[in-house]
N, C-alpha and C positions, 0 to 999 in steps of 0.2 A: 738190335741197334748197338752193336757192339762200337767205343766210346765213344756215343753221342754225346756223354755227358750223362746228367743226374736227372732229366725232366723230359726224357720223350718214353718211358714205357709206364705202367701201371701192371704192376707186381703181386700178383693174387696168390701163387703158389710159387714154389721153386725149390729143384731137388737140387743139394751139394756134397760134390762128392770131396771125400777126404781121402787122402795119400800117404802113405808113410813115407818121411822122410828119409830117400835113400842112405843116407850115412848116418841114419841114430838121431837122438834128439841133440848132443850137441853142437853148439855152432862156437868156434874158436875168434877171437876178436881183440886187436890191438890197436889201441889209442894215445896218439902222437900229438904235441903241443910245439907248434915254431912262433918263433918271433914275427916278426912284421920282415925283417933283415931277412928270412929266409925264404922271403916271396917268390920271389925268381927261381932259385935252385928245386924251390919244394912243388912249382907247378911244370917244371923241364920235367922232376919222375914222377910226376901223377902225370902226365901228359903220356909218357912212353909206356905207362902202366895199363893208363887207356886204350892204346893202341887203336885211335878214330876209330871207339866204336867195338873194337874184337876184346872187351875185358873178356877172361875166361869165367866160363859159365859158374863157376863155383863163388864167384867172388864178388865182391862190391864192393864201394867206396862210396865217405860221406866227408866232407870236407864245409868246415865254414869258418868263417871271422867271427871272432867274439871276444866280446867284455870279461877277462877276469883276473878282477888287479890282485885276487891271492895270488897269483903268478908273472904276471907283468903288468907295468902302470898304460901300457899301449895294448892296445886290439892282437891279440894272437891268432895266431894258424889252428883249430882243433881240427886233426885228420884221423879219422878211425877206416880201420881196413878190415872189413869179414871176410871169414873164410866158413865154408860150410863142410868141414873136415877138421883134420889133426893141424897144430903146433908145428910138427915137421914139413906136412904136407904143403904149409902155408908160408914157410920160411922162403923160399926163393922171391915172394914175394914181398914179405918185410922187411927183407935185409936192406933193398935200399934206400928203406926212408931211417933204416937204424941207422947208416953212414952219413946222415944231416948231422947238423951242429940242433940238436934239438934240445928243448926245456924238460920234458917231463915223456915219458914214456911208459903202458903198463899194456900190460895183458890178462887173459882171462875166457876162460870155457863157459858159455851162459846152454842152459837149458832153451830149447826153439821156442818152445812157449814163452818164457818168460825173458825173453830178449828186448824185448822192445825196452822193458822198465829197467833192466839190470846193466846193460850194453850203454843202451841209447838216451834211459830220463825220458821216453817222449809214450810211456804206458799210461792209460787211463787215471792213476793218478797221482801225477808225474804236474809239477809247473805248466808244460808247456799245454795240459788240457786243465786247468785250472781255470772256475768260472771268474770273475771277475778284471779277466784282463781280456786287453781288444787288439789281434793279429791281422793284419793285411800284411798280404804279398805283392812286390810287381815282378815279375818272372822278366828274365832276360834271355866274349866280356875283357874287357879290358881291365884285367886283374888288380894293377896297382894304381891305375884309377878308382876302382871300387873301394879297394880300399882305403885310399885317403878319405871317401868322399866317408864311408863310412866313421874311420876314426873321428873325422870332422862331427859326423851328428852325432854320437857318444860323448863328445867333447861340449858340444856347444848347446846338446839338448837331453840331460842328463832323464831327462822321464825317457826319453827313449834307451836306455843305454843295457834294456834286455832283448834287443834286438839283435838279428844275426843275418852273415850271407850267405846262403849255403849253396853249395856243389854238390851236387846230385851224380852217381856215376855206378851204372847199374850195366848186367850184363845184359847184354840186349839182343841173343842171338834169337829168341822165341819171339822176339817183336819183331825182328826186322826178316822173319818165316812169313810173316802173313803178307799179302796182296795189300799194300795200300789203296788199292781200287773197292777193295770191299769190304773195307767197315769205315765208317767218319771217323776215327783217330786219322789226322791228318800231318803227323809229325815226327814219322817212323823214321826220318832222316834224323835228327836230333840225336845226339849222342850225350848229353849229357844235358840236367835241369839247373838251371842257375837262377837263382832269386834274392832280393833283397825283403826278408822279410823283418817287419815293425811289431815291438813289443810294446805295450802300455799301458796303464788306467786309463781307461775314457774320460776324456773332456773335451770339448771344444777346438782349445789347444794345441793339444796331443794331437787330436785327429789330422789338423792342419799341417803340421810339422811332420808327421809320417806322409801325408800322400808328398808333399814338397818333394821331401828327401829320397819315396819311392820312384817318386817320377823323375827325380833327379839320375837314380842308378838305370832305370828300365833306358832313357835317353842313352848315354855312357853304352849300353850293350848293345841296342840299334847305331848309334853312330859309329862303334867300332867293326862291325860286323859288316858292312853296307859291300854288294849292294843286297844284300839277306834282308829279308821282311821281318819284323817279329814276328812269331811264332809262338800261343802261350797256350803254357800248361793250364786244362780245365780248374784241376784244383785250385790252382796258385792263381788266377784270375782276381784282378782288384777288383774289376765291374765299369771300366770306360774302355776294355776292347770294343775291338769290334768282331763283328761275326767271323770275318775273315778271317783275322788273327788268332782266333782258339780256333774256327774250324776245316781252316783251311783257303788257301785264295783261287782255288781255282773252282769256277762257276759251279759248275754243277753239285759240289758240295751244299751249299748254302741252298741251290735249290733245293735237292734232294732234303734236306730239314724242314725248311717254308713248307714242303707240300706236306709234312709229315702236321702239323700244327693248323691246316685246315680243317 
C-alpha cells in the first residue's frame, strides 16, 4: 500500500536495506536570507531553478517566510539550496541567488547523517520537535499574498510569531517514474509542497487563531490556482480534508481504500 498513508497496513516484520551514499557522506549546503523587497526576483530564479518539476536529481531546495527580527524587523525570505556533491559542482547553481541584493549568506559541508540538525535545526532535538509546542499545517500560491497575510499574523498575533511558510522543492524524477495508477499517492503531478504551518503554546486562543490564519492561506492557494482542486500532502493534513483532497478525486481511489477498511 504503497502511500496510502500511515493506518492501512499492520507491520510485523520488515527488512531495510541501506545504500551507500554515492558521492561520500558529505552533502554541501548554502543558506540565503532576502527581504520581503526581493519577493518577486527571488521566486522568477527559484521558479527557473525548478524548471516545472526537472530540478536535477542531485539537488534540492527549501524555501520559507520567517520571523527573525536579529535580522529584519519584517518576515524575511530563508532560502537554503543542497547539493549532494562538491562546492564547485554546486556553484552553477548558486551563483544566481549570489546576484540577489541579499542580507545574509553562508555555507557549509554537513556529514549525511547529521544534516538534518547541522543544516536544517529540524533533528530530533532541535525546537522544531520539542515537546511542548502545538504545530498544524494547512498545505496549499500566490506568493505576496501569502506573504502579507503572513507578516499580518506575526504582526497581530505575536503567540504565533514562530510560525513559518515553507516551499518544498525536491527532485522528483523517481516519483514521477512510477505509474500513478498503481500506488494511492495520488499527487505525482505536484511539483513542489507549499504549506502555511502554525507554531505555538497550546491554549484555546492559540488554537483558534492558527486554524483562522491557516485556513485563511490554504483559501489564498485554492483561489489562485483555480480551476486546480486542492490537493494535500498526507503529512501536512490539518484533519477537515476530505478524502478526495489527500487521496485523490478520482473515484476509484477512495474506493479502492473503503474496501480496504472492511
Amino acid at each position: 500500500m504503497r502511500g496510502a498513508g500511515h493506518n492501512y497496513d499492520t507491520v510485523t516484520s520488515f527488512k531495510l536495506k541501506i545504500f551507500d551514499h554515492p558521492r561520500g557522506q558529505d552533502t554541501y549546503y548554502v543558506t540565503y536570507f532576502f527581504t520581503g523587497e526581493q519577493l518577486e526576483v527571488f521566486f522568477k530564479q527559484l521558479n527557473l531553478l525548478l524548471n516545472n518539476g526537472n530540478l536535477p536529481k542531485d539537488l534540492n531546495t527549501y524555501a520559507i517566510f520567517t520571523l527573525n527580527p536579529a535580522i529584519h524587523p519584517k518576515p524575511v525570505i530563508l532560502f537554503q539550496l543542497t547539493y549532494f556533491g562538491t562546492a564547485t559542482e554546486a556553484l552553477p547553481h548558486v551563483q544566481p541567488f549570489l546576484n540577489l541584493n541579499r542580507i545574509i549568506v553562508t555555507n557549509a559541508t554537513a556529514a549525511y547523517k547529521n544534516f538534518a540538525h547541522e543544516a536544517t535545526d529540524t533533528g530530533v532535538g532541535d525546537p522544531v520537535c520539542a515537546p511542548g509546542r502545538a504545530q498544524a499545517s494547512f498545505p496549499g500560491g500566490l506568493k505576496e499574498q501569502i506573504y502579507q497575510l503572513f507578516s499580518d499574523m506575526v504582526t497581530e498575533t505575536p503567540a504565533l510569531n514562530s510560525s513559518f511558510v515553507q516551499f518544498e522543492g525536491y527532485a522528483l524524477q523517481g516519483v514521477k517514474a512510477v505509474d500513478p495508477v498503481s500506488s494511492a499517492y495520488a499527487h505525482r503531478d505536484d511539483n513542489i509542497l507549499v504549506s502555511l504551518t502554525t507554531s505555538y503554546t497550546p491554549s484555546p486562543a492559540n488554537h483558534v487563531a492558527a486554524a483562522i490564519y491557516g485556513r485563511q492561506a490554504r483559501q489564498i492557494w485554492v483561489d489562485g490556482e483555480k480551476p486546480r482542486q486542492l490537493s494535500v500532502y498526507t503529512n501536512y493534513a490539518y484533519g477537515d480534508e476530505t478524502l478526495q483532497q489527500i487521496y485523490g478525486y478520482e473515484p476509484w481511489r477512495s474506493e479502492r481504500l473503503r474496501a480496504l477498511k472492511k
